[in-house]
N, C-alpha and C positions, 0 to 999 in steps of 0.2 A: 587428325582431321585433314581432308583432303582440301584443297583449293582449286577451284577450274575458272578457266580462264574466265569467264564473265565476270567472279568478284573479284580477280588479278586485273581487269583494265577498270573497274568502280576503286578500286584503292589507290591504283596509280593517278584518276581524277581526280581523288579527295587528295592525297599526296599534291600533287602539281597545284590544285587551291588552296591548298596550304600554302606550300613555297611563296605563290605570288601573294598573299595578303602576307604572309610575314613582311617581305619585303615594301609592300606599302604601308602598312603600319609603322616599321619601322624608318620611312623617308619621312613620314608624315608627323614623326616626335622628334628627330634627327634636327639638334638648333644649328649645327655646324653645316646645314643643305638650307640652311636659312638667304635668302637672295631678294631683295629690295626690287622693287618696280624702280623703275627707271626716272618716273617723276610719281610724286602720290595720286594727283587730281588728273589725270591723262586724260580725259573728255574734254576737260577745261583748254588745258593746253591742244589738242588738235583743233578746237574752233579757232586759237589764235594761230595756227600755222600759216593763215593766205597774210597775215600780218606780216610775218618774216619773209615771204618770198617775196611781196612788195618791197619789204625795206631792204633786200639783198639785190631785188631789181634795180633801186634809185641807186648804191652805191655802184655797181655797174654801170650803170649810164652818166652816171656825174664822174665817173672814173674815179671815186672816190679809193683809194687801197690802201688799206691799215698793213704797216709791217710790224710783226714780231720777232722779237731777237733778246736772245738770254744772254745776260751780262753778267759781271759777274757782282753788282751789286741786287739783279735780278730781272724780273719781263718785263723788259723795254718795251711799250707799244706806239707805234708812233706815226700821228697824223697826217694827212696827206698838207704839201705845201701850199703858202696863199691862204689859207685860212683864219678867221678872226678865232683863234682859239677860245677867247674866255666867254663865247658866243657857243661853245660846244656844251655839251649837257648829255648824260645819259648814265649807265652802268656796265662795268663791266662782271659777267656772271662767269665765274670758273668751276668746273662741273668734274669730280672725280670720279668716276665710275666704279671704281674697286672699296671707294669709302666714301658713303655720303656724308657723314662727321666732317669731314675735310672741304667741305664745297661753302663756298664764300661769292659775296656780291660787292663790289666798289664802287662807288659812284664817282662820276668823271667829272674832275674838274682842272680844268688847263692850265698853267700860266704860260707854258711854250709847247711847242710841238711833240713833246710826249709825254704820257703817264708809266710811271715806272712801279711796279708792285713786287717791293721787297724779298727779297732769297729766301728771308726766314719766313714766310708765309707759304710758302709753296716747297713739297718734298719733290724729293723727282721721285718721274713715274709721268706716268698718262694724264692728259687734261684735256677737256673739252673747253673752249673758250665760244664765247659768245658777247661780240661789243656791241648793244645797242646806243646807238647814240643819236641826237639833233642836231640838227644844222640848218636854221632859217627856217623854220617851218618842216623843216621834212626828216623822216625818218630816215635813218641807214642802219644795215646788220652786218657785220663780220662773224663767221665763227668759221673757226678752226679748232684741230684736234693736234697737240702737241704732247710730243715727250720730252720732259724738264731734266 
C-alpha cells in the first residue's frame, strides 16, 4: 500500500496530539509536580494587603526597626529602644516556602527588648518572616526573607 503525502502530514497530526496529551495526562497524575499555592484562601489575604502597607508605613514613620540576628541559641529578634515592652503584643508568622508543614506562628510577648525563637524550631534554609505587632493603639509590620 502506497502512502502520499496528505495522509503522511494527517498521521504526523495525530502523532504530535498524541505526544502533547500524553505529556498532559501525564503532569496531571504526576504527585511529585504536586506545588501548594502560596496561601490556600488568596482572595482573603489580597483584601487584607492595604492593611500591611499601612502597618509597614507607621513603622517607617515612627522609625520603628526590628533587627534580626541568628545566634547560636537561635532568631534573636529585637525591638527598637525606649519602649514599654510588656505593652507590645502581636505575632510573629514564619513562612517556609519549600514546606508548608514547617511554617509556624508565635505570639509576642516581652519581658526585655527581644524575643528569641529557638534553633530547634527552625532548619536552615529560607524563611519568610513577618512581625505584626502593637504599640499604643497602632499597628506595625516587619517582614523579611531570610536564610537560617
Amino acid at each position: 500500500m502506497k502512502v502520499n503525502w496528505g495522509t503522511g502530514i494527517i498521521l504526523a497530526f495525530i502523532a504530535f496530539i498524541s505526544f502533547i496529551l500524553y505529556f498532559v495526562v501525564r503532569m496531571n497524575m504526576d504527585d511529585s509536580a504536586n506545588h501548594d499555592l502560596v496561601t490556600e484562601e488568596y482572595y482573603k489575604v489580597e483584601v487584607g494587603y492595604q492593611k500591611e502597607i499601612d502597618a509597614e508605613n507607621n513603622a517607617k514613620e515612627d522609625s520603628f526597626n526590628l533587627q534580626l540576628k541568628k545566634t547560636p541559641e537561635g532568631l534573636r529578634i529585637s525591638f527598637p529602644e525606649g519602649l514599654e515592652y510588656q505593652n507590645i503584643k502581636g505575632t510573629v508568622s514564619l513562612y517556609r516556602p519549600s514546606n508548608k508543614h514547617l511554617d509556624l506562628a508565635l505570639p509576642i510577648s516581652l519581658s526585655n527588648s527581644h524575643l528569641l525563637i529557638p534553633d530547634k524550631r527552625l532548619l536552615d534554609g529560607r524563611w519568610d518572616i513577618k512581625i505584626w505587632w502593637k504599640y499604643q493603639e497602632k499597628k506595625y509590620l516587619h517582614k523579611e526573607s531570610i536564610t537560617y
